[in-house]
C-alpha positions in Angstrom: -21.5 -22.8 29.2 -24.5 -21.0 28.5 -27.3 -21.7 26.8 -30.5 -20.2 25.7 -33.8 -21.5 26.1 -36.3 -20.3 23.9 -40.2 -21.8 24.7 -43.1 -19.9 24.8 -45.3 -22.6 27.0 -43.9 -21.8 30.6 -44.6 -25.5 32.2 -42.1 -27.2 29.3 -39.5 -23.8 30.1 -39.7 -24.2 33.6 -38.6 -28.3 33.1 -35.9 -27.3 30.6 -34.6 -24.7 32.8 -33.9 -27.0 36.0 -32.4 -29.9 34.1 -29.8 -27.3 32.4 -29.6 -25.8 35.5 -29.0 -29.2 37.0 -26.4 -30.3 34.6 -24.0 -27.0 34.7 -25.2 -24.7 32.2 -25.7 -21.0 32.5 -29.5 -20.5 31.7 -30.8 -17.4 30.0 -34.5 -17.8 29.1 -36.8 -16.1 26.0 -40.3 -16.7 26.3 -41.0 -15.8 22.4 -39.0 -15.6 19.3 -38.2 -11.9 19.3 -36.6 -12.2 22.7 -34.9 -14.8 21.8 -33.1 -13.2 18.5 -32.3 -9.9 21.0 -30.5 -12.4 23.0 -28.9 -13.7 20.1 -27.5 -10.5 18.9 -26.2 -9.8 22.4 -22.6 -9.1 23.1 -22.9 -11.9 25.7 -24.3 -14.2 22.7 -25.1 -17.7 24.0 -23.4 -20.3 22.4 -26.2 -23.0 22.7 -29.5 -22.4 21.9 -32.5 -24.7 23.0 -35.5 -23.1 20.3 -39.3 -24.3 20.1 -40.2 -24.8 16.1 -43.5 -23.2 17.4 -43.6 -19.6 18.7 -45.6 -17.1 18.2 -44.6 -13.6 16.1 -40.9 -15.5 15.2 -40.7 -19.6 15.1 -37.6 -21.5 15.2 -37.0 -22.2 11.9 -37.1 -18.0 11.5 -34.5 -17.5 14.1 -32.0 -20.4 12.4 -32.6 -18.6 9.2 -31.5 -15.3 10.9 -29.1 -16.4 13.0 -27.4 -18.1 10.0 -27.5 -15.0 7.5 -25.7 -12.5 9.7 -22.1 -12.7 8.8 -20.3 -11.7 12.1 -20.7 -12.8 15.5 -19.5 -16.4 17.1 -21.2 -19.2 15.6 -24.4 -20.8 17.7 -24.7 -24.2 17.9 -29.1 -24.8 17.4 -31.1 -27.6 18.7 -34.6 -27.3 17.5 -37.6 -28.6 20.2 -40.3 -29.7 18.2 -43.5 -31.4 18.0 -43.3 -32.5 14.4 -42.1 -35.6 13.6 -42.4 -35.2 9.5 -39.7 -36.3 7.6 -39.9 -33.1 5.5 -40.6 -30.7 8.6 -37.3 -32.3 10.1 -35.3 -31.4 6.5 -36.8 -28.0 6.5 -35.7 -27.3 10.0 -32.0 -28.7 9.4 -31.9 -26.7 5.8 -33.1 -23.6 7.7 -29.9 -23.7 10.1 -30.7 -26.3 12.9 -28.2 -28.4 13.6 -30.1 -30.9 15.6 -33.1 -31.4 16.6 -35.3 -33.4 19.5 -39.2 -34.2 19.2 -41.4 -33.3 22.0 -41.9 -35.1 24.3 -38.3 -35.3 24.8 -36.3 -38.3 27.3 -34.4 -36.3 29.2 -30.9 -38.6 28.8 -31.0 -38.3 24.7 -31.7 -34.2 25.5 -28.3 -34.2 27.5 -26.6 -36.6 25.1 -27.1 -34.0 22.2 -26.0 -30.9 23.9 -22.6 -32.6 24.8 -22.7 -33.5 21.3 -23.2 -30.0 20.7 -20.4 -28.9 22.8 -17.8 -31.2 21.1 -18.7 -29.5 18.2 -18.5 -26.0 19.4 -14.8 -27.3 21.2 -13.9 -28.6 17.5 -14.4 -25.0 16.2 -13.0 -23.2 18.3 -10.1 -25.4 17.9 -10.3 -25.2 14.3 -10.5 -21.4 14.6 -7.7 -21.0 16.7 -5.5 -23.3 14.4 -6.5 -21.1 11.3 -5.5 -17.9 13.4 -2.0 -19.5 13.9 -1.7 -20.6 10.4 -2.5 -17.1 9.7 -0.1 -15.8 11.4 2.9 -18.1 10.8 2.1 -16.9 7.4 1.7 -13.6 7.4 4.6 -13.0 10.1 8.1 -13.4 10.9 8.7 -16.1 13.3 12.1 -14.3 14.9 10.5 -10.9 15.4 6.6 -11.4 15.6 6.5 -8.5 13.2 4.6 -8.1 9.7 6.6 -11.0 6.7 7.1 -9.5 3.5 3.5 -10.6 2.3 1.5 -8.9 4.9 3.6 -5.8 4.4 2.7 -6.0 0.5 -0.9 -6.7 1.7 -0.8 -3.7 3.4 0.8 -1.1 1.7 -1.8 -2.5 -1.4 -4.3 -1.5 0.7 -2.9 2.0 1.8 -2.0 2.8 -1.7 -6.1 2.5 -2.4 -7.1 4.5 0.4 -4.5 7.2 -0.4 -5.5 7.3 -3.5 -9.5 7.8 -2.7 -8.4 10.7 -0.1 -5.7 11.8 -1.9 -3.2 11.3 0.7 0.4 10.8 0.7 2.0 7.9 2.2 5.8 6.5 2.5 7.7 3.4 2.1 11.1 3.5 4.2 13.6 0.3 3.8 15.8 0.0 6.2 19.5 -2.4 5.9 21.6 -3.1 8.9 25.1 -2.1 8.7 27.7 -4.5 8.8 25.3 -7.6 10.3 27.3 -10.5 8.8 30.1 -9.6 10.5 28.3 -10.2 13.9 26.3 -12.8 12.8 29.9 -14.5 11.2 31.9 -13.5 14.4 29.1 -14.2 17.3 27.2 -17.1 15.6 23.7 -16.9 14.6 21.4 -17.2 17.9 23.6 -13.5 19.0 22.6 -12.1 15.6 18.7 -13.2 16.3 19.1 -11.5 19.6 20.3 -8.6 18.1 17.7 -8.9 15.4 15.0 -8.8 17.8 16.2 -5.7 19.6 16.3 -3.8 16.5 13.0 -4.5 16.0 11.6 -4.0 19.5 13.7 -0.6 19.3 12.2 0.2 15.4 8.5 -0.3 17.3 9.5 2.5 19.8 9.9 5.4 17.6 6.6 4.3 15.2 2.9 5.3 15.5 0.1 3.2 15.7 -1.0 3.5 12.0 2.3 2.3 10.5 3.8 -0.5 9.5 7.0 -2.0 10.7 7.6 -5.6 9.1 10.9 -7.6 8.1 11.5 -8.3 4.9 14.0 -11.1 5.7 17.8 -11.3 7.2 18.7 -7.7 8.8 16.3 -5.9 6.1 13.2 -4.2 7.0 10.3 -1.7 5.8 8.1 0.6 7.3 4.9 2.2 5.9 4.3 5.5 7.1 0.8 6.7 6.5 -0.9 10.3 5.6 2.3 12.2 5.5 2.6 16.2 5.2 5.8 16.0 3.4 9.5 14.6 2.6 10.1 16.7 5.9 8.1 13.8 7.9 9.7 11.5 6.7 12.9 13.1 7.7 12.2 13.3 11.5 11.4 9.4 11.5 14.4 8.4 10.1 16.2 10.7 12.4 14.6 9.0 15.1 15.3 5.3 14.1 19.0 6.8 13.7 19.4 7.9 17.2 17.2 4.5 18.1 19.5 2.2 16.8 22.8 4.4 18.2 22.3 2.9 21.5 25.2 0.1 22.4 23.5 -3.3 22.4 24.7 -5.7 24.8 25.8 -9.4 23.5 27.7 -12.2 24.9 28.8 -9.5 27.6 30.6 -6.8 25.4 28.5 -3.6 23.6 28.2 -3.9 19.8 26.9 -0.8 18.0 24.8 -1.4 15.1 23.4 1.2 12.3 21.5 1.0 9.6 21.0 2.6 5.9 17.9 4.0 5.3 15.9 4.4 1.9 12.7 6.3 1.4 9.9 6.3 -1.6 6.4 8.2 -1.2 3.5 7.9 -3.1 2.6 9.5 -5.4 5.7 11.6 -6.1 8.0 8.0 -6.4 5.5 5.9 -7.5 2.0 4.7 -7.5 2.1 1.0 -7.1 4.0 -1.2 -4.2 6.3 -2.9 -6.3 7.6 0.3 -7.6 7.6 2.1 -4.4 9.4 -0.7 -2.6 11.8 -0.7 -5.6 12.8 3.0 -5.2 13.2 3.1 -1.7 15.6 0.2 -2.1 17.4 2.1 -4.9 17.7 5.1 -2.1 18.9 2.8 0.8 21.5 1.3 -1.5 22.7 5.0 -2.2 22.7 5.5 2.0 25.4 2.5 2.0 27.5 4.2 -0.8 27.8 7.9 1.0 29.4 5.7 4.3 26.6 4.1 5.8 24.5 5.2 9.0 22.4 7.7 6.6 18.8 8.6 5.4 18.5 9.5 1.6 15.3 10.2 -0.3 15.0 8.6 -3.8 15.2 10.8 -7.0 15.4 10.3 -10.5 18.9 10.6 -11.2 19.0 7.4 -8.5 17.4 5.1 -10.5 19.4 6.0 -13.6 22.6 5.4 -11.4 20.9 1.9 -10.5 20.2 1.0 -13.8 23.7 1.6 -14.6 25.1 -0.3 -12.0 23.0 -3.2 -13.1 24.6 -3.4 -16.1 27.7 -3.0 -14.9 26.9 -6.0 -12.8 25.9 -8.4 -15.9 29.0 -7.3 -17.6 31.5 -8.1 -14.9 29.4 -11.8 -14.8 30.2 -11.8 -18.1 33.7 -10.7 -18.0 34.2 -13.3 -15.6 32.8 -16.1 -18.0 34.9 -14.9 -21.1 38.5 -14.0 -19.2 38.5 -10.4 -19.3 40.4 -9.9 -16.3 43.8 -8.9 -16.5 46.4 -8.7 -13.7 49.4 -6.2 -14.3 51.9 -5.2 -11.5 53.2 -2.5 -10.4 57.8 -2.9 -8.4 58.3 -2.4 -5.3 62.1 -0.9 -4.7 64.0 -0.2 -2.4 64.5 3.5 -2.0 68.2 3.7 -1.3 69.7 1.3 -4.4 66.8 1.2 -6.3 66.4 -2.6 -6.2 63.3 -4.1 -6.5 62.1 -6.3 -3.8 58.7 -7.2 -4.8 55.8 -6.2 -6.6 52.3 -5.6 -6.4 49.3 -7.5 -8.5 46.2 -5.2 -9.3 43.6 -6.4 -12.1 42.4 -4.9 -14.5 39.3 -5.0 -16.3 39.6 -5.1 -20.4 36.0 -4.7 -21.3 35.0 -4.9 -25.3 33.2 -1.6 -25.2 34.4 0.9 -22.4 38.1 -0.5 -22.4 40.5 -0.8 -19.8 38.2 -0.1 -16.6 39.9 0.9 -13.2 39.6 -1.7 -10.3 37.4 1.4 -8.2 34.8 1.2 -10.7 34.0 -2.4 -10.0 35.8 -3.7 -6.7 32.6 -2.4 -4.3 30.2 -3.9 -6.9 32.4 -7.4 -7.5 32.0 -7.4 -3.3 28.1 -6.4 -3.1 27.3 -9.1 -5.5 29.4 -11.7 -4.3 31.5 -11.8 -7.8 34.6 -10.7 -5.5 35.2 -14.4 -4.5 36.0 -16.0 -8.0 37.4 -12.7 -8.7 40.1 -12.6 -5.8 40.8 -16.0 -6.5 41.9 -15.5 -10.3 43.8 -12.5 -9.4 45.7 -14.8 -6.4 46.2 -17.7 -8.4 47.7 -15.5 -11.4 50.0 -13.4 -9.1 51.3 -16.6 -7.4 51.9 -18.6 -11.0 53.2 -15.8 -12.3 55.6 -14.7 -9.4 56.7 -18.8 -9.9 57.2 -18.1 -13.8 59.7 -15.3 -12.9 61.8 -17.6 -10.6 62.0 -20.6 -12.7 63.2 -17.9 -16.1 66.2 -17.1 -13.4 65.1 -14.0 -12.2 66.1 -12.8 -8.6 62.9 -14.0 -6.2 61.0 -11.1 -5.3 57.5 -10.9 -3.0 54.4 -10.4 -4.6 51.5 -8.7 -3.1 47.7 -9.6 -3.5 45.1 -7.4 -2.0 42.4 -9.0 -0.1 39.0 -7.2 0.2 37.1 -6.5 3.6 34.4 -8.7 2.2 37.2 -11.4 1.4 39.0 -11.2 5.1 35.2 -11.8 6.8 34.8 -15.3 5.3 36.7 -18.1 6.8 37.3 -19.7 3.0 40.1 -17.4 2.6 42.5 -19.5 4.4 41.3 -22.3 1.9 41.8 -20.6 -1.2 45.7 -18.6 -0.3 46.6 -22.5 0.5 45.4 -23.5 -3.1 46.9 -21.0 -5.0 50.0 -21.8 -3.4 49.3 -25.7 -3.9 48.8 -24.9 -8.1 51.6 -22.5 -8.4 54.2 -24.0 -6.3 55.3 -20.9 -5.0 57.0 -20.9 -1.6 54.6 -19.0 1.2 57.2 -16.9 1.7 57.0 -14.9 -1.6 53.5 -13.9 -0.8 52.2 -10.7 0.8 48.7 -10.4 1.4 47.9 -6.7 1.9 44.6 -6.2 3.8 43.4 -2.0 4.3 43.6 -1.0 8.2 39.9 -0.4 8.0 39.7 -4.0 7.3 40.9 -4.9 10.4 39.9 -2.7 12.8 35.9 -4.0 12.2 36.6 -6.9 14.5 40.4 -7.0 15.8 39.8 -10.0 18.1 38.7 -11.9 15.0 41.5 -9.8 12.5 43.9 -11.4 15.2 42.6 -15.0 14.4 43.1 -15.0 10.8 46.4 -13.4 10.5 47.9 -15.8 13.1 46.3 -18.6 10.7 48.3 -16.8 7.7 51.6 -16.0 9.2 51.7 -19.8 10.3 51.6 -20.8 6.8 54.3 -19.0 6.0 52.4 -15.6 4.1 53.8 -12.2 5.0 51.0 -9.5 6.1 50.8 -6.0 5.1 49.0 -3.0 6.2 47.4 -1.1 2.8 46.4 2.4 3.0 47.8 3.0 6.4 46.7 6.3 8.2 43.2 6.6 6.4 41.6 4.6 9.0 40.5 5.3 12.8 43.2 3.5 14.4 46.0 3.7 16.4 49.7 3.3 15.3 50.1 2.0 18.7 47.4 -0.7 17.5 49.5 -2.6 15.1 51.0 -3.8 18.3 48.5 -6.7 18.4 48.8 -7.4 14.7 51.1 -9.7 13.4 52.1 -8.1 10.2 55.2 -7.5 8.6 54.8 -4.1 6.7 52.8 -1.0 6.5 52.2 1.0 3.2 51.2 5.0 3.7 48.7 6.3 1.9 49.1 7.9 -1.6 47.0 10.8 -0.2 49.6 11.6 2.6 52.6 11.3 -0.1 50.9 13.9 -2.7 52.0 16.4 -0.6 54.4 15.8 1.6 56.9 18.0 0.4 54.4 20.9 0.8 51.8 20.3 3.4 53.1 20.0 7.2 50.7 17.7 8.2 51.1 15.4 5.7 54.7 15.2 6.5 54.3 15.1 10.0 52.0 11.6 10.0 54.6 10.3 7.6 57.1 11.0 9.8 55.5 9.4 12.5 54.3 6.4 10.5 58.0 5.6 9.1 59.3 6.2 13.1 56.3 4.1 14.8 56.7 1.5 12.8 60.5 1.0 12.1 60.3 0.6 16.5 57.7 -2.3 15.8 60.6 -3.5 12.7 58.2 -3.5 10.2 59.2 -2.1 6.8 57.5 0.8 5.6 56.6 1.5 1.8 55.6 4.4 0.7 52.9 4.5 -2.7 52.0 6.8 -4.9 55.5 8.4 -5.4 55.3 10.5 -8.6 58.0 13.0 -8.1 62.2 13.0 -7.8 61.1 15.5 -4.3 58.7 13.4 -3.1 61.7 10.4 -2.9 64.4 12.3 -1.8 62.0 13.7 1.1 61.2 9.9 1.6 65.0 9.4 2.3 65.6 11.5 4.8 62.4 10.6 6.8 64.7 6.8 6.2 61.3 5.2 4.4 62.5 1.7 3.4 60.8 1.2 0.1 58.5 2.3 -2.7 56.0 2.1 -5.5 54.5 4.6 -7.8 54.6 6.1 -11.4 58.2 7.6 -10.4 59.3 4.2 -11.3 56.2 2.8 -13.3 52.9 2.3 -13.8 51.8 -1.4 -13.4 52.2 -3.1 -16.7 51.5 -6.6 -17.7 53.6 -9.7 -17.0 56.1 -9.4 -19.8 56.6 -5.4 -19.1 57.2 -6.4 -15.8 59.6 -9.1 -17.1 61.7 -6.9 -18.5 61.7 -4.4 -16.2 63.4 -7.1 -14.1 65.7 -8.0 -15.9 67.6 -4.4 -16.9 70.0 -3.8 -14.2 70.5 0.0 -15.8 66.9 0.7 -15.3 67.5 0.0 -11.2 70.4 1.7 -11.5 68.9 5.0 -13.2 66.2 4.9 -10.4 69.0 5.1 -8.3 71.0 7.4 -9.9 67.9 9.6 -10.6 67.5 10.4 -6.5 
């Protein structure tokens, strides 16, 4: 270690010097206080310091007093060589900064005992130190990532807001939501989705400069501060570049993933002039990026926030409507197109609100499944359907299937096997009476998993269809590794398929495709007395649409049942 010597009579310097020497220290020598202080101030600062009270120009007790007033520099552990032996010398030498001290003439052992003391203590610091630096950090950092937590990055952007505002800069706040993370997370477990989580953010670094900020807010959310901005334009380019950042296949457990993100930007001062606000907005702007499709930048405006603030009412009304039963479920037959008979029907729910009315299930479905309110929500409209499809049997009726649609949000979590079992349990309604229709999309976002779960279904004893079939990226072929037992085409393919080619065409090729895989086919949407006699001769097996009815409640739907001229009349209408 090395230590300073600081004694202006050269006989008692010469002696301390070769005993330092001798014991293993790294002598530097000052043969009056000014030198001394220079070598204090040093960027090779000494970390022990051997001072004489007496000096001439600056005395020891001057150099503790300085040493201990400057505020940077590594602290200097003092031992004050002195000649006075006065209580009250000795307290004003330990009150000016000393931290021990030795009367001359000194015994050579108690000198080396109290510059090990010394160095214990300097040891203890730096360990103290270096534990406060990793508190520091634990605190002010995320653990998975190493980057900035969600206090540092409000730290920061608190202080970039003031200096922004001195130089009348702007500056941006960009938050930044993984697409679609759970379902790696769910499918992979949770040490892939840290892996992935830590390429993101190695790859988010990349494409950032020096001056910004890249932290993680928590789970696959993160923020970046970009600093002294030209214009929205800037802003722009970076997103742009954590788009094509993030396009790159990642590599997990041996297969590519792909993983985007939806992007939201805020800047100050045009969006805000606080963090909390700016943070806000740019959240309010990503949350738009996931509504357009995903994979997309958008810049927050006005008319956003007035959108969010309508959709947070929404959300406290469909809690509500929850609480106090506002849900209905109606249903809407499914026939057969050649006799008219129907074969099943299909439950959708309907939201009577006590201000706006009867609301349509797109208004609130992607909200219910954003805020989790899709679970209890699915599970009322499944344990209805199934009760009420029981009601109709036991009143005599001819057994017919009854369809429940189940979210992408709902087919992700493992629970859902759980809560088809219990609605059957409450209802006593025999599996086989129970279709649970799921959207292609749904099941082409992991089809190894998709596999999994239908194979769990079909072994109780549920049927599967295929809802909204051709709107989604796969391939007829596809459904070969499905076990499902219907497909329904698309109302937007049926619209026009007595005047548009194409549309024809895919239904054609849908009804043909799938009637070799013996599945039944079921066209909705059918409106028109054209549109089902064209569904005839392309041999579509059955049907649902206003042609026949609108869904209607329970008792509608009763009684539709139940006239055998109204089947007939379908029938007789074709």
């Amino acid at each position: 270690m090395r230590i300073l010597i600081a004694e202006d009579d050269p006989v008692s310097r010469k002696l301390l010097q070769a005993l330092l020497v001798k014991w293993g220290y790294e002598v530097v020598v000052a043969c009056d206080g000014e030198e001394a202080w220079r070598y204090l101030q040093s960027e090779d600062t000494p970390k022990l310091a051997v001072i004489d009270w007496m000096m001439p120009g600056m005395d020891g007790v001057q150099i503790c007093r300085k040493v201990r007033e400057r505020k940077d520099g590594p602290y200097i552990y003092i031992l004050l060589l002195t000649a006075k032996n006065q209580k009250e010398d000795i307290i004003r030498g330990i009150g000016a900064g000393a931290d021990d001290y030795i009367t001359k003439p000194f015994d050579s052992n108690e000198l080396n005992a109290r510059l090990r003391a010394g160095r214990r203590i300097l040891d203890l610091q730096a360990e103290l130190i270096s534990t406060r630096e990793s508190l520091r950090v634990q605190a002010t950092h995320d653990p998975l990532t190493g980057l900035p937590n969600r206090l540092l990055f409000s730290d920061r952007l608190t202080q970039f807001l003031a200096r922004a505002k001195r130089q009348s800069s702007s500056i941006a706040v960009m938050y930044l939501d993984l697409d679609r993370f759970k379902i790696i997370n769910d499918t992979l477990g949770h040490n892939y989705g840290d892996i992935l989580l830590q390429e993101v953010a190695d790859r988010l670094s990349s494409c950032l400069r020096q001056s910004d900020t890249l932290a993680r807010m928590g789970g696959d959310e993160f923020t970046v501060i970009l600093t002294d901005i030209a214009d929205s334009e800037d802003t722009s380019v970076v997103a742009k570049k954590i788009m094509n950042v993030l396009s790159a296949p990642v590599n997990l457990d041996g297969r590519d993933y792909f993983i985007t993100a939806s992007i939201g930007i805020s800047i100050y001062p045009s969006d805000g002039i606080d963090a909390e606000t700016l943070v806000k907005n740019a959240d309010t702007a990503m949350y738009h990026s996931k509504e357009l499709g995903r994979n997309k930048y958008s810049l927050y405006t006005e008319s956003l926030h007035s959108t969010a603030m309508e959709m947070m009412i929404l959300e406290n009304s469909l809690r509500k409507g929850l609480e106090n039963k506002e849900f209905l479920v109606h249903y809407q037959p499914s026939v057969e197109i050649y006799s008219g008979k129907i074969l099943g029907a299909e439950a959708l729910v309907r939201w009577e609100h006590p201000e706006y009315g009867m609301v349509q299930p797109a208004q609130f479905i992607q909200l219910a499944e954003e805020t989790g309110l899709i679970d209890p929500l699915s599970e009322y409209v499944l344990n209805a359907a199934c009760t009420a499809n029981k009601r109709w049997q036991e009143m005599g009726l001819e057994p017919i299937t009854m369809s429940v649609n189940i979210s992408a949000k709902q087919f992700e979590q493992k629970k859902l096997l759980e809560m088809v079992q219990n609605a059957l349990a409450l209802s006593g309604l025999e599996p086989e009476y129970l279709v649970l229709e799921l959207t292609e999309s749904a099941l082409m976002q992991d089809p190894t998993a998709a596999v999994d779960i239908l194979l769990a279904l079909k072994s109780m004893g549920v049927r599967i269809s295929v809802d909204d079939f051709g709107t989604g990226y796969s391939s007829l072929s596809y459904l070969k590794r499905f076990p499902i037992d219907a497909v329904k085409i698309d109302r937007s393919f049926i619209k026009d398929i007595t005047t548009n080619p194409d549309d024809a065409a895919i239904a054609g090729a849908v009804v043909a495709m799938a009637h070799s895989l013996k599945l039944t086919v079921i066209a909705e949407g059918v409106e028109t007395l054209e549109q089902l006699e064209f569904l005839r001769t392309l041999k579509c097996d059955q049907m649902q649409g206003y042609f026949i009815t609108p869904p209607v409640p329970s008792d509608d739907m009763i009684h539709i049942m139940k006239n055998v001229d109204y089947q007939f009349n379908v029938n007789k209408a074709a």
